[in-house]
C-alpha positions as CSV (number, residue, x, y, z in Angstrom):
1,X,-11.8,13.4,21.5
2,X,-14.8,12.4,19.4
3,X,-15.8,13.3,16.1
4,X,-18.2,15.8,15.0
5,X,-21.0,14.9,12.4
6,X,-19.4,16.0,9.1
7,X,-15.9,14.4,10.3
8,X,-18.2,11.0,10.3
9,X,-19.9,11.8,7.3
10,X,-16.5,12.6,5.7
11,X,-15.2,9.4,6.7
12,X,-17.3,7.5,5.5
13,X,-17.2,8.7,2.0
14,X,-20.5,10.1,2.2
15,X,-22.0,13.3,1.0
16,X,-24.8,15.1,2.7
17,X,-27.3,14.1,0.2
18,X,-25.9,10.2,0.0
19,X,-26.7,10.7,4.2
20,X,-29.9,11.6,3.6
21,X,-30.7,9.3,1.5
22,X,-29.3,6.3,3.7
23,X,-30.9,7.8,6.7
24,X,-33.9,9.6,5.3
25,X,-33.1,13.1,7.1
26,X,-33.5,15.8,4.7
27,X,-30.0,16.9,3.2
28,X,-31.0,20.4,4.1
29,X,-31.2,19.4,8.0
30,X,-28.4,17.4,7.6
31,X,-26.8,20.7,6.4
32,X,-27.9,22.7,9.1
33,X,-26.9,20.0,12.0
34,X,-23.2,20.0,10.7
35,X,-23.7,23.9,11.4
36,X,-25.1,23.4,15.3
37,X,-28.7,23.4,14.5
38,X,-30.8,21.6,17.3
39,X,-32.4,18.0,15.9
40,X,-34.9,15.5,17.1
41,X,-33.8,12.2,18.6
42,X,-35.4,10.1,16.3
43,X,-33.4,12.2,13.3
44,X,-30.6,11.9,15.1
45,X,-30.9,7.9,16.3
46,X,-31.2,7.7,12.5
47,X,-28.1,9.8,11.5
48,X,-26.1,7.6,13.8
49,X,-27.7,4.5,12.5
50,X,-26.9,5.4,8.9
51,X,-23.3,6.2,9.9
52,X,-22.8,2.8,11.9
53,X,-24.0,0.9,8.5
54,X,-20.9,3.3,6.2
55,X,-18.6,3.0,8.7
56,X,-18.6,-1.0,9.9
57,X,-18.6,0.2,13.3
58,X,-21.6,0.9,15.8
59,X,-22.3,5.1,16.2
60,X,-24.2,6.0,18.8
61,X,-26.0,9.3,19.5
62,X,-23.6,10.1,22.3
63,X,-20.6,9.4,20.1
64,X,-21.2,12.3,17.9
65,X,-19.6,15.5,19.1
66,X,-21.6,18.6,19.1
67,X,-24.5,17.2,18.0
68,X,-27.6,19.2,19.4
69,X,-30.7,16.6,20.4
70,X,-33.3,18.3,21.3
């Protein structure tokens, strides 16, 4: 079973604004993707890519349960 964006984000010691910042998605979209909200690719290829860089481990898109790429 994978792990949902604000599992990985938890993990990593990150809060939604420290995401943001490493990822430059807006907090507020951060916020709203936790909660199901559709999201671009690019957003979302840089979610993962911020993740993959906190965690030590590559993240990819697909790894991301639930998460809504539009």
């Amino acid at each position: 079973m994978g792990m949902t964006l604000k599992d990985l984000r938890v993990n990593a010691g990150l809060t939604r604004k420290m995401l943001s910042e490493k990822s430059g998605v807006d907090a507020g979209t951060i916020s709203r993707v936790e909660r199901g909200a559709k999201v671009g690719a690019v957003k979302a290829k840089a979610i993962a890519d911020a993740l993959s860089v906190a965690l030590g481990r590559e993240i990819m898109v697909t790894d991301i349960e639930g998460l809504n790429v539009e």
